[in-house]
N, CA, C and O atoms as a printed pandas DataFrame, in Angstrom:
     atom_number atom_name residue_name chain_id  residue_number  x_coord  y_coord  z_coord
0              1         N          UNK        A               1  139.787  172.453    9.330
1              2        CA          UNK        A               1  140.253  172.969   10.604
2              3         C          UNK        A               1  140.322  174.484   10.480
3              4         O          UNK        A               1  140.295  174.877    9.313
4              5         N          UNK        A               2  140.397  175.320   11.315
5              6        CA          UNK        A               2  140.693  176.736   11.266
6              7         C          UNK        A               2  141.278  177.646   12.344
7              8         O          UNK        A               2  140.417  177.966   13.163
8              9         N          UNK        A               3  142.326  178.088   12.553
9             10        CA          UNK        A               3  142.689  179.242   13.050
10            11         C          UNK        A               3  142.173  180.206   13.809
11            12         O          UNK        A               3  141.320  180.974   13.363
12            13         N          UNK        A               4  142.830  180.303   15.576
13            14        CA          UNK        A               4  142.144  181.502   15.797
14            15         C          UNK        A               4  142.776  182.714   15.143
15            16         O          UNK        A               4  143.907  182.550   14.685
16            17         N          UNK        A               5  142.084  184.174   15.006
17            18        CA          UNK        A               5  142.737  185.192   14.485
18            19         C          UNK        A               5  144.130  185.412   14.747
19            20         O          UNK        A               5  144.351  185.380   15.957
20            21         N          UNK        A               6  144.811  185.555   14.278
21            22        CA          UNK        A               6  146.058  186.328   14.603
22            23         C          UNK        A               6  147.272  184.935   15.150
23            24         O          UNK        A               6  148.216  185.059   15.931
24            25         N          UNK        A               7  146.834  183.730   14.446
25            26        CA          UNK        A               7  147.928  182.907   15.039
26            27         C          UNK        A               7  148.172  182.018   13.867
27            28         O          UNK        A               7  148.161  180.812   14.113
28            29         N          UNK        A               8  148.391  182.392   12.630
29            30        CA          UNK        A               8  149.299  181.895   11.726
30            31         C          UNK        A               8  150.384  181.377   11.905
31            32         O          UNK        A               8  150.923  180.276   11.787
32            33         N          UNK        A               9  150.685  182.724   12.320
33            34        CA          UNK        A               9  152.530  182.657   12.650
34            35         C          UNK        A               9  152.730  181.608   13.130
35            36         O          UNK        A               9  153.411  180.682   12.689
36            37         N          UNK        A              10  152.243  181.670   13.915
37            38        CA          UNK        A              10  152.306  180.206   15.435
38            39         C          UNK        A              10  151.970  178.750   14.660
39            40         O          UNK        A              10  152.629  177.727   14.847
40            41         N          UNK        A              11  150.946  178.844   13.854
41            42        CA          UNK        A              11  151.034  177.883   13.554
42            43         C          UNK        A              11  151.938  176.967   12.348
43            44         O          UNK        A              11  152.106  175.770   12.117
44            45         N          UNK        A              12  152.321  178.040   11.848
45            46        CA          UNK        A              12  153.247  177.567   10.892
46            47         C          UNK        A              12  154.882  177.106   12.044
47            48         O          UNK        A              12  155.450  176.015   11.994
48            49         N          UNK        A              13  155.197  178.001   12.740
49            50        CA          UNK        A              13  156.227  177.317   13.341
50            51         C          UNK        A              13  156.121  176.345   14.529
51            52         O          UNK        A              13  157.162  175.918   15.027
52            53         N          UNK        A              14  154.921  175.971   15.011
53            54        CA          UNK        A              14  154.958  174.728   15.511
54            55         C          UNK        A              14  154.746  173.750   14.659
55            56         O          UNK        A              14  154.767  172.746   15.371
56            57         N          UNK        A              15  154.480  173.294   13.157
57            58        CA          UNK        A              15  154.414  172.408   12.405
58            59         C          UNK        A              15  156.480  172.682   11.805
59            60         O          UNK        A              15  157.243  171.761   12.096
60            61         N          UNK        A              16  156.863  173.492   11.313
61            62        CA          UNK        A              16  157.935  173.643   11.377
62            63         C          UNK        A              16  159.037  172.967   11.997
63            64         O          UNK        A              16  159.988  172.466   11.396
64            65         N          UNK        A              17  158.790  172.989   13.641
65            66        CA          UNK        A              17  159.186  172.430   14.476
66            67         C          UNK        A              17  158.608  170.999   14.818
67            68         O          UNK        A              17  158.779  170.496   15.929
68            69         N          UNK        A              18  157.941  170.395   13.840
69            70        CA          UNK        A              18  157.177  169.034   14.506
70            71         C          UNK        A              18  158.320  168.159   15.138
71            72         O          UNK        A              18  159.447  167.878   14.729
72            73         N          UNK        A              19  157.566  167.799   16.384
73            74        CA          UNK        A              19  158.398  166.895   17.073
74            75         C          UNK        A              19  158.879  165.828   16.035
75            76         O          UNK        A              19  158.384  165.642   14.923
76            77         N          UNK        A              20  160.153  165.024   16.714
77            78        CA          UNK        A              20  160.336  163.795   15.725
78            79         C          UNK        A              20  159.484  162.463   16.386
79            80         O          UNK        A              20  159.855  161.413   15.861
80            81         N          UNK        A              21  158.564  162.306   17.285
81            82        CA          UNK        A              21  158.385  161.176   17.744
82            83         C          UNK        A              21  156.675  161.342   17.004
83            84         O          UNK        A              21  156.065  160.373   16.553
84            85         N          UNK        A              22  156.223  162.522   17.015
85            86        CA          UNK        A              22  155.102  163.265   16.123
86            87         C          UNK        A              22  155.156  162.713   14.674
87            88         O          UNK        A              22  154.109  162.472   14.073
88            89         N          UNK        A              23  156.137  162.551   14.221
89            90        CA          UNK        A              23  156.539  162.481   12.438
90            91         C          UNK        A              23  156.636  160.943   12.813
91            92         O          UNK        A              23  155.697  160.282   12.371
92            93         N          UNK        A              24  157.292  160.459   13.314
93            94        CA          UNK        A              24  157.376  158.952   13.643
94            95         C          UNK        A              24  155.501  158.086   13.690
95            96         O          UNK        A              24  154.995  157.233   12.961
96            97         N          UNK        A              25  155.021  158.772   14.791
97            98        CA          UNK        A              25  153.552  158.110   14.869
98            99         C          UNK        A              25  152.817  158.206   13.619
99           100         O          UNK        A              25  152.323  157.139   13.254
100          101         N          UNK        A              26  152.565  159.487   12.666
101          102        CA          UNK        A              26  152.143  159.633   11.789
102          103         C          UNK        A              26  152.895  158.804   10.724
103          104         O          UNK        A              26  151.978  158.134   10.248
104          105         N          UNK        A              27  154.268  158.377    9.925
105          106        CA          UNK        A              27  154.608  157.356    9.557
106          107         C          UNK        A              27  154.193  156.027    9.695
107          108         O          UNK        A              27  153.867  155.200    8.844
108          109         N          UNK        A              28  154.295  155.938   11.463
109          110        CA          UNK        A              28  153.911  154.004   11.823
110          111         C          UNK        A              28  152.475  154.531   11.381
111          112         O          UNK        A              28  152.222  153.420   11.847
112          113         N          UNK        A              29  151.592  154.950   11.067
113          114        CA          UNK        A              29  150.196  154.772   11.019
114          115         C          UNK        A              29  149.984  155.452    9.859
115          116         O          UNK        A              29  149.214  156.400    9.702
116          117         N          UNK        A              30  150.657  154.965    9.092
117          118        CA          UNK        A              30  150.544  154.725    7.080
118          119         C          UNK        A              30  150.305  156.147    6.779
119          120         O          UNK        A              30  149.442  156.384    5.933
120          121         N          UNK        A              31  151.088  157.392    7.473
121          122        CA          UNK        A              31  150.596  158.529    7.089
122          123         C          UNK        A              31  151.930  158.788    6.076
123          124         O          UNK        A              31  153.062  158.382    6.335
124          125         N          UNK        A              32  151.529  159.593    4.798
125          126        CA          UNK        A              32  152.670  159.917    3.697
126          127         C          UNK        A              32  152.590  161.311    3.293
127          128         O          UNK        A              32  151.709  162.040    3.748
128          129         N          UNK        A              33  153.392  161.688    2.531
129          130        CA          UNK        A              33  152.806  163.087    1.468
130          131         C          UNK        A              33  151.780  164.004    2.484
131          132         O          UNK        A              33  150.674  164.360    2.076
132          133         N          UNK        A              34  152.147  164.260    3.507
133          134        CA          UNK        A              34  151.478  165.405    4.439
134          135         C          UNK        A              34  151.423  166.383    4.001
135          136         O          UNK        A              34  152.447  167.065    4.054
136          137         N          UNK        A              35  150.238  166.933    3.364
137          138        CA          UNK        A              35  150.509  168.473    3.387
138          139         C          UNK        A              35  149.421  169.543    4.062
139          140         O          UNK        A              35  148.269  169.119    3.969
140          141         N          UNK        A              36  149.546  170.932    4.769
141          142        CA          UNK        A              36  148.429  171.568    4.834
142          143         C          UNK        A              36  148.460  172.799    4.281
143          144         O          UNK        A              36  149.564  173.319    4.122
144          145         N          UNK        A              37  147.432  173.406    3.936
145          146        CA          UNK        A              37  147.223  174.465    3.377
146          147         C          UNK        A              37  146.404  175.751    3.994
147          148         O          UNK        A              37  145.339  175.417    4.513
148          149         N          UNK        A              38  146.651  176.939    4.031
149          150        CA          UNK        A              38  145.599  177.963    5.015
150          151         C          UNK        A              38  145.135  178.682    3.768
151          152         O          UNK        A              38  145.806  179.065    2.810
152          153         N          UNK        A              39  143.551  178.800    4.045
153          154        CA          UNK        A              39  142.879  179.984    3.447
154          155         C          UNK        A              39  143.250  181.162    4.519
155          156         O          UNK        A              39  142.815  181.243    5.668
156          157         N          UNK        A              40  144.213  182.113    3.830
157          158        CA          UNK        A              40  144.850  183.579    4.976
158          159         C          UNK        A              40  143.147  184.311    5.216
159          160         O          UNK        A              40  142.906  185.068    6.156
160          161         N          UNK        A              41  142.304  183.980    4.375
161          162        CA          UNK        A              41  140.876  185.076    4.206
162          163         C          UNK        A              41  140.126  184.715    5.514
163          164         O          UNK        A              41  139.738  185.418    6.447
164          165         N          UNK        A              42  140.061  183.555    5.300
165          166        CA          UNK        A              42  139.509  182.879    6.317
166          167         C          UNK        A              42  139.936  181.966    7.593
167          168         O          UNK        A              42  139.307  181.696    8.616
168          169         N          UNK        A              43  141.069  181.637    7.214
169          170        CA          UNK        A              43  141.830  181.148    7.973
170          171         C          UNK        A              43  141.422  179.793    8.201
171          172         O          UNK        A              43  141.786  179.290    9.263
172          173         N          UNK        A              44  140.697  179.066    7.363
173          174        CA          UNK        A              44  140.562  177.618    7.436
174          175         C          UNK        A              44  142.026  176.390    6.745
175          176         O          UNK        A              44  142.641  176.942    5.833
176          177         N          UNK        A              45  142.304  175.632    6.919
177          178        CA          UNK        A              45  143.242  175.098    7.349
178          179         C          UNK        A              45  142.797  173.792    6.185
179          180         O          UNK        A              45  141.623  173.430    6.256
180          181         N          UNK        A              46  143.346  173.365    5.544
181          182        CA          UNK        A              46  143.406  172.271    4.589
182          183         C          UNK        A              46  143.893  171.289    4.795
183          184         O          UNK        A              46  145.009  171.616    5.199
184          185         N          UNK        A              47  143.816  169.825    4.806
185          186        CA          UNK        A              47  144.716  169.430    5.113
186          187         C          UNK        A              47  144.530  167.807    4.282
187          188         O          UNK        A              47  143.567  167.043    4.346
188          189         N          UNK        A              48  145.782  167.654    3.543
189          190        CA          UNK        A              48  146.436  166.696    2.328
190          191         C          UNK        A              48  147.365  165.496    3.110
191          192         O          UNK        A              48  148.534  165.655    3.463
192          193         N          UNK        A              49  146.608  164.340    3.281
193          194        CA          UNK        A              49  147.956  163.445    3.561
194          195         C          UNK        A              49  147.284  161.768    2.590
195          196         O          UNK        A              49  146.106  161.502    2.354
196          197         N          UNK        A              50  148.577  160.896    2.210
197          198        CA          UNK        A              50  147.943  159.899    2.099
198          199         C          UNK        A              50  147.943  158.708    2.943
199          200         O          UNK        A              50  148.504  158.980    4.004
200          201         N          UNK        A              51  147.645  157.815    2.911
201          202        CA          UNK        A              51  147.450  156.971    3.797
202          203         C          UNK        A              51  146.985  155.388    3.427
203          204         O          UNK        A              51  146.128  155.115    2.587
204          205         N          UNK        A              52  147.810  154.305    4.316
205          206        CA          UNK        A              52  148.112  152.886    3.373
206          207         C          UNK        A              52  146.403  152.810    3.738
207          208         O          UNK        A              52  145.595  152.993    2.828
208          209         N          UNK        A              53  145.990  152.554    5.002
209          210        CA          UNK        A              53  144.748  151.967    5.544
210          211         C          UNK        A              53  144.008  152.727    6.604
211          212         O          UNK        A              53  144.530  152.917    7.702
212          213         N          UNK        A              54  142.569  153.254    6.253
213          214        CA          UNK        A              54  141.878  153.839    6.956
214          215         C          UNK        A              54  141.896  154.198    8.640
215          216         O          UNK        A              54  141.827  155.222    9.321
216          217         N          UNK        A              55  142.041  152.616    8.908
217          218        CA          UNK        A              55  141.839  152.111    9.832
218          219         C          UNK        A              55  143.047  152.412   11.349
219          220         O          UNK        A              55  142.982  152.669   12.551
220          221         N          UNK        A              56  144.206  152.134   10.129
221          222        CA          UNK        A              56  145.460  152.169   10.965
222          223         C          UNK        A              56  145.754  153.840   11.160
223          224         O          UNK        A              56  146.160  154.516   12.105
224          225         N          UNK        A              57  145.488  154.032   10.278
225          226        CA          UNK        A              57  145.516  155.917   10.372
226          227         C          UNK        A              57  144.398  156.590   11.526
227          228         O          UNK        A              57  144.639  157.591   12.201
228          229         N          UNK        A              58  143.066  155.750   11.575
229          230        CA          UNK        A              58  142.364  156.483   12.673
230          231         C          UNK        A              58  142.905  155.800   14.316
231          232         O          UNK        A              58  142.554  156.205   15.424
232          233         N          UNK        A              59  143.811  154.713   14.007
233          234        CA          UNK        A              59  144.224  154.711   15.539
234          235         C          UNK        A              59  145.075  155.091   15.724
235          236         O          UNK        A              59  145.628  154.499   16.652
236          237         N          UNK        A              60  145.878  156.230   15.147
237          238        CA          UNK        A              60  146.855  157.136   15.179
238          239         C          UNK        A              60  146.404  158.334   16.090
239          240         O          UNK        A              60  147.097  158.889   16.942
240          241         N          UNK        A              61  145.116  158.621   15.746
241          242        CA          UNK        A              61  144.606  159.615   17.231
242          243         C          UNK        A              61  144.390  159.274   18.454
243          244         O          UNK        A              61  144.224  160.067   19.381
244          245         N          UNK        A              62  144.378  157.781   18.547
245          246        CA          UNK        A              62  143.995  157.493   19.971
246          247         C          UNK        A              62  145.688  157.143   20.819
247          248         O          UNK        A              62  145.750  156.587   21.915
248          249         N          UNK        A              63  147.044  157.649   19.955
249          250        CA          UNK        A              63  148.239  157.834   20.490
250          251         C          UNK        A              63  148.617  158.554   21.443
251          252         O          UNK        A              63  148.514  159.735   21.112
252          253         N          UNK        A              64  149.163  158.385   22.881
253          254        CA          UNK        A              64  149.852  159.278   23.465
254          255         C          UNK        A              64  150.091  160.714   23.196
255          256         O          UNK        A              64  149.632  161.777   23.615
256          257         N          UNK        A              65  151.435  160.156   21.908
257          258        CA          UNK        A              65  151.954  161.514   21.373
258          259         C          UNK        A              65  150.329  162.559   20.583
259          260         O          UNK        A              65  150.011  163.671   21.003
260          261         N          UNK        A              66  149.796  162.030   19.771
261          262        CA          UNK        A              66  148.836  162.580   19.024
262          263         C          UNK        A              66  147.909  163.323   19.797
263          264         O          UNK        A              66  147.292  164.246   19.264
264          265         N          UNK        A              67  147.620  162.843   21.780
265          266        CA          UNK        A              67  146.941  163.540   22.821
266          267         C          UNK        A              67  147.220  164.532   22.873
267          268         O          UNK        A              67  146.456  165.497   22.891
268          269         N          UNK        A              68  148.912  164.548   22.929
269          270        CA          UNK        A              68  150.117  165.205   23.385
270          271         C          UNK        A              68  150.128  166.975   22.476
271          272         O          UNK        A              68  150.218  168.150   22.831
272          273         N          UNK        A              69  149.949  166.067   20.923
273          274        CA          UNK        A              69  150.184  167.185   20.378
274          275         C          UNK        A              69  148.806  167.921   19.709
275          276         O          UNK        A              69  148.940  168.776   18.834
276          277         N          UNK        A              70  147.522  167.525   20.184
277          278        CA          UNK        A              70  146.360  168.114   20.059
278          279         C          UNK        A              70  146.143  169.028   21.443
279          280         O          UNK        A              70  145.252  169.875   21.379
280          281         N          UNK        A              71  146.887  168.913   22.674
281          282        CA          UNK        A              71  146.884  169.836   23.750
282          283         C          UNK        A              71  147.564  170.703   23.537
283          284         O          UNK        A              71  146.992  171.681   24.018
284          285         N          UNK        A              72  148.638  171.059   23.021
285          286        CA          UNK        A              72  149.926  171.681   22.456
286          287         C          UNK        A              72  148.901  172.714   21.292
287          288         O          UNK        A              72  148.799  173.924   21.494
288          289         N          UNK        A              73  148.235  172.060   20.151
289          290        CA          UNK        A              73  147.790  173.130   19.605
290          291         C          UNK        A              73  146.481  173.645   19.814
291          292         O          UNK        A              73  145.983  174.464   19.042
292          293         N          UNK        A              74  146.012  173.290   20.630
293          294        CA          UNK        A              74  144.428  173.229   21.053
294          295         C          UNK        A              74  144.124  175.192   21.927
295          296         O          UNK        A              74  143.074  175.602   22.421
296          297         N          UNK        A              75  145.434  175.929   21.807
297          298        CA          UNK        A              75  145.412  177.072   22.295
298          299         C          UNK        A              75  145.152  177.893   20.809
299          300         O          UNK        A              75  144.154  178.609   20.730
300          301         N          UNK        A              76  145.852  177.799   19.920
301          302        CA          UNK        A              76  145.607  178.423   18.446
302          303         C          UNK        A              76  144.195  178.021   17.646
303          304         O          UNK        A              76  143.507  178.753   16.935
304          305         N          UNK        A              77  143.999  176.689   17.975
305          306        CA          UNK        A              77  142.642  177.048   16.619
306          307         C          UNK        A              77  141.473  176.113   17.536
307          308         O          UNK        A              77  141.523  175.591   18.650
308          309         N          UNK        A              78  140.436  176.186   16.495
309          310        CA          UNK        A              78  139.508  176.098   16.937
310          311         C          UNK        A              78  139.365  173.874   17.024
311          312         O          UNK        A              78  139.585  173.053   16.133
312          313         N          UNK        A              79  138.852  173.634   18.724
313          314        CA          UNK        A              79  139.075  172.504   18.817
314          315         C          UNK        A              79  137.708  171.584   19.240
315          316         O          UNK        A              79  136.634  172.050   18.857
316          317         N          UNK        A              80  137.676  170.324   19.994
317          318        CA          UNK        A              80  136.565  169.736   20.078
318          319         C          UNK        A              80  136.622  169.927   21.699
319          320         O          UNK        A              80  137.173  170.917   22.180
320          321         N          UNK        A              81  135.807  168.565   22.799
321          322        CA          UNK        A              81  135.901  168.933   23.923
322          323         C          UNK        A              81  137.650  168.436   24.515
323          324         O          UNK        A              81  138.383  168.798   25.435
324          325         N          UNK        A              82  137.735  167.486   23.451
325          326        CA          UNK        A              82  138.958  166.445   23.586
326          327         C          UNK        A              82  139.991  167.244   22.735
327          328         O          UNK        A              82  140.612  166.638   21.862
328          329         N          UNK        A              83  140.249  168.834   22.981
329          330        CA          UNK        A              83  141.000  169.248   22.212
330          331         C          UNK        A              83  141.395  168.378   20.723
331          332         O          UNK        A              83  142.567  168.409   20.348
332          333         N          UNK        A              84  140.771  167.917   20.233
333          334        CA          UNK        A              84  140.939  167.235   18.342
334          335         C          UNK        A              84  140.668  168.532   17.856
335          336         O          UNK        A              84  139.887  169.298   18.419
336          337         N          UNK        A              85  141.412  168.850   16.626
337          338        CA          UNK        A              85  140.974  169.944   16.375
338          339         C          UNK        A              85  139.379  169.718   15.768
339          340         O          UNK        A              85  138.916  168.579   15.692
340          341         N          UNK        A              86  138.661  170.816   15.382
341          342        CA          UNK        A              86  137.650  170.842   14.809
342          343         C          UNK        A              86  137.668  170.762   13.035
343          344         O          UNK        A              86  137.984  171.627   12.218
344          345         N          UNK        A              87  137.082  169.031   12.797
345          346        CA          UNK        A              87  137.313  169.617   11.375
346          347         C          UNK        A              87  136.395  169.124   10.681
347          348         O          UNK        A              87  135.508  168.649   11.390
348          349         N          UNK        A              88  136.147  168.991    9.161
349          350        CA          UNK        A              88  134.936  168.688    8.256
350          351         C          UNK        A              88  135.704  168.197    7.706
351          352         O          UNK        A              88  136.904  168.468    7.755
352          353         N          UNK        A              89  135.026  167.110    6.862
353          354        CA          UNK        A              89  135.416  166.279    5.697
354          355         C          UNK        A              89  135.001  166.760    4.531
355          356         O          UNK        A              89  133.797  166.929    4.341
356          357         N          UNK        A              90  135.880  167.037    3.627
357          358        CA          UNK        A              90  135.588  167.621    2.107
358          359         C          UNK        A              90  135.356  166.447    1.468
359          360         O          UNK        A              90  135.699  165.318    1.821
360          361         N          UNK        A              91  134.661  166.835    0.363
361          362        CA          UNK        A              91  133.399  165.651   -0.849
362          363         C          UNK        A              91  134.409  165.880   -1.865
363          364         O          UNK        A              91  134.626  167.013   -2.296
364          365         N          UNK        A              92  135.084  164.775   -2.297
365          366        CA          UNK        A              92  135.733  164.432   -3.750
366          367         C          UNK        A              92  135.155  165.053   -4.829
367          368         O          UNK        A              92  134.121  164.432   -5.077
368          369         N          UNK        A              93  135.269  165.773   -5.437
369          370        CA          UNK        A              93  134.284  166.407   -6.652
370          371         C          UNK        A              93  134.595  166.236   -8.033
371          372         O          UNK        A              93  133.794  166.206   -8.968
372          373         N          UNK        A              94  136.589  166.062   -8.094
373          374        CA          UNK        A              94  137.116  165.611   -9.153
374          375         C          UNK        A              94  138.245  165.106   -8.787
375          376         O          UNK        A              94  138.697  165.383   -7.676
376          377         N          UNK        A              95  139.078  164.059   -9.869
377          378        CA          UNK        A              95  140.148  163.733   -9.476
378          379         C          UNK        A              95  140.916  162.938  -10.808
379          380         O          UNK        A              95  140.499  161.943  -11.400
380          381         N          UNK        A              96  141.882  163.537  -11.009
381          382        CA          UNK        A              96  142.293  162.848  -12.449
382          383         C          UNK        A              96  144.056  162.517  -11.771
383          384         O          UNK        A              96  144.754  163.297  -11.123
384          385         N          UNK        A              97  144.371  161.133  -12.201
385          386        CA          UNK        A              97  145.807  160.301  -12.245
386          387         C          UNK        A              97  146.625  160.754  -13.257
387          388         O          UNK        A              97  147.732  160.245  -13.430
């Protein structure tokens, strides 16, 4: 995902502030250990969560709230036509337990 210029700020305190019904949907839909990360250089956007089942986690976007809160940030970074943000899937390259 990535950032328009100059809205870090913003985005760190609307995750800050995540709604509680936001943290709730992402829970019911096996989401855990959330984390994101910003490249400041570039301003691309990382993003770490785990998750029980693929499946149940991708119908977590087709939620109300999840509409709700992709319109909400769809002014700061860069998005799709359906305000989702815009993002790529990173390739596993290593991984040690």
């Amino acid at each position: 995902m990535k950032l328009y210029p100059g809205m870090e700020e913003e985005y760190e305190k609307r995750h800050n502030q995540l709604w509680p019904e936001m943290k709730d949907m992402i829970h019911e839909h096996g989401g855990k250990n959330y984390s994101i990360f910003l490249d400041r250089e570039t301003l691309t956007l990382f993003g770490y969560i785990e998750i029980e089942d693929a499946a149940l986690w991708q119908a977590g976007a087709d939620t109300k709230i999840n509409r709700k809160w992709w319109d909400f940030m769809a002014d700061i970074m860069e998005t799709n036509p359906d305000n989702s943000p815009v993002s790529v899937d990173l390739q596993m390259v290593f991984h040690l337990e």
